[in-house]
C-alpha positions in Angstrom: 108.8 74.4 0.8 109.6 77.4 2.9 106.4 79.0 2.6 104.5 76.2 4.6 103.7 77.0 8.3 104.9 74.7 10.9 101.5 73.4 12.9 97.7 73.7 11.9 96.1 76.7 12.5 99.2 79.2 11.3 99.2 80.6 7.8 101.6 83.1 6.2 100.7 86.5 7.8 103.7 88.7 7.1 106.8 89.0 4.7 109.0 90.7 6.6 112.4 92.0 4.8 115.6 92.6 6.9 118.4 94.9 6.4 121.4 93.0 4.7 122.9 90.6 6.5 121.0 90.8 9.5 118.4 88.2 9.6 118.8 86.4 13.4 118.8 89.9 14.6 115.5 91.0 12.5 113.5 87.9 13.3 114.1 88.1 17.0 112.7 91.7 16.5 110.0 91.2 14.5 109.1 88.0 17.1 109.0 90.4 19.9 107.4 93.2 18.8 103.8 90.7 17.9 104.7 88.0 20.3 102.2 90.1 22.9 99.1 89.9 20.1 100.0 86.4 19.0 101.9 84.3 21.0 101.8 81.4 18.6 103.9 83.5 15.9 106.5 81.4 14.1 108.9 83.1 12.0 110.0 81.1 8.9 112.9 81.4 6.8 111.7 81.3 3.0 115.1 80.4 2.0 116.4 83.7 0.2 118.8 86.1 1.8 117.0 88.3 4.5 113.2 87.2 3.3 111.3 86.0 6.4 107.6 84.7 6.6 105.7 85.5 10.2 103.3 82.7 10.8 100.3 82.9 13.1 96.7 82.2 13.7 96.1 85.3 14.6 94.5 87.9 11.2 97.0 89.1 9.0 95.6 92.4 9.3 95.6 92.6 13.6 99.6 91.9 13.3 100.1 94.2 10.1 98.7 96.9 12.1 101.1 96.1 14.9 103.7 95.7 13.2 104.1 98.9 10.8 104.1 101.2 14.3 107.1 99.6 15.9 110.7 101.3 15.8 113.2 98.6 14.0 116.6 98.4 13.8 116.8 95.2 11.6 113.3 94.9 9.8 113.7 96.8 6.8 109.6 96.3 5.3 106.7 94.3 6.1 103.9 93.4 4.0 100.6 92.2 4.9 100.3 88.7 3.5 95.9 88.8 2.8 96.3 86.3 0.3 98.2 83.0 -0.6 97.5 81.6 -3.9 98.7 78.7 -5.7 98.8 80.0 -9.1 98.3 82.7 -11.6 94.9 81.6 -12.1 93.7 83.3 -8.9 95.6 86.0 -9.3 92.1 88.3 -10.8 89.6 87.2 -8.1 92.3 88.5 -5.3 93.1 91.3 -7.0 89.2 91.8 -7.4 89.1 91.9 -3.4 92.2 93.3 -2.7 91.5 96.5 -5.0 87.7 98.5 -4.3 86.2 100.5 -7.3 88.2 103.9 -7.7 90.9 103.1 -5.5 94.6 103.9 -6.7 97.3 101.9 -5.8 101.3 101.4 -6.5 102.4 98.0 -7.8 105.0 96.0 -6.4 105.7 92.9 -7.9 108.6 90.8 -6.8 109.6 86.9 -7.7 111.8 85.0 -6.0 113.4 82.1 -7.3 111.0 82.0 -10.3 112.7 83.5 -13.4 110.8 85.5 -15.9 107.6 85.5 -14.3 107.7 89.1 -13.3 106.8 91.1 -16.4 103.5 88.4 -16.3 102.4 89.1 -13.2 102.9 92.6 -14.2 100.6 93.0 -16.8 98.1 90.8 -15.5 97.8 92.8 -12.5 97.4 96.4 -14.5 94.8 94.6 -16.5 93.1 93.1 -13.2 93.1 96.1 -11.0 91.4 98.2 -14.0 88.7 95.4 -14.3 88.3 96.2 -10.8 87.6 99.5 -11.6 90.9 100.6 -9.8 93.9 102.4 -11.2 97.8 101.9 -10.7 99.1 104.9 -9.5 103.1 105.7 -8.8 102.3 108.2 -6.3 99.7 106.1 -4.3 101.0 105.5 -0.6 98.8 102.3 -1.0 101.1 99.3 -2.5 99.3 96.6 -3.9 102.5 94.0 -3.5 102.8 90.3 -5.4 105.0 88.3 -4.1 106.2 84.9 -6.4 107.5 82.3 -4.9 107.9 78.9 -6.3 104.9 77.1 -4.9 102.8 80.2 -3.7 101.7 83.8 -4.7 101.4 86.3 -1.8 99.4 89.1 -2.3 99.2 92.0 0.4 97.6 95.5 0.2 99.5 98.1 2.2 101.8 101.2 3.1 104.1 101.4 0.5 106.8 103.2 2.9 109.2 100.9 4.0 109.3 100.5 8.6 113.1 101.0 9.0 113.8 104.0 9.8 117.4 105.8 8.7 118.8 108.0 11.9 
């Protein structure tokens, strides 16, 4: 499945979403712009238009960090990938350390190639993050983001403002 990193050692770090029809261009910026902190990155197609998984040993966060500063013509978001679950039924203990007591964040859930899943993961997560003692909050520049795939859940806390930048 596309979500499986080529190599021990590399997990799914990054989901990184291009501008439309663009994808060779937005991988070979998105490999250049963390190749310097992790030279073992491996960008993986996930097998839906412009949806691209960055690979590494390195921590999610170190390359998330890099990442959001860069100036992109191609890369239209990237989301920290803290989490990779197999199934709903770890969904509440990552959301219960994703989310800290009195935090506020937006929700962005988003399924790909898994129909009619969405509006589950949905509510789940509202009731999860409130057990967490959090709140969803449409304003918050913090996105909570759930990611469905087929055979995996990615689940990444970050800026909810998306990289590309319109001139």
């Amino acid at each position: 499945m596309p979500l499986k990193c080529p190599n021990e050692g590399r997990r799914p770090a990054l989901l990184v979403t291009c501008r439309t029809g663009t994808r060779a261009w937005c991988e070979e910026e998105i490999g250049d712009a963390l190749f310097e902190v992790s030279p073992d990155i491996v960008v993986v197609e996930t097998g839906f238009p412009d949806v691209l998984v960055v690979c590494s040993g390195a921590e999610p966060r170190t390359l998330y960090n890099r990442a959001k500063g860069g100036e992109y013509g191609f890369v239209e978001n990237i989301v920290p990938v803290d989490r990779v679950l197999s199934g709903l039924e770890e969904l509440e203990a990552a959301i219960k350390s994703a989310v800290r007591p009195g935090e506020r964040v937006r929700l962005r859930v988003k399924s790909f190639g898994v129909r009619g899943v969405s509006s589950e993961v949905w509510r789940r997560a509202v009731e999860y993050i409130g057990r967490a003692g959090g709140s969803v909050d449409k304003s918050s520049p913090t996105c909570l983001y759930i990611m469905v795939f087929k055979e995996s859940i990615l689940l990444g806390k970050g800026l909810c403002k998306a990289v590309f930048k319109e001139t």
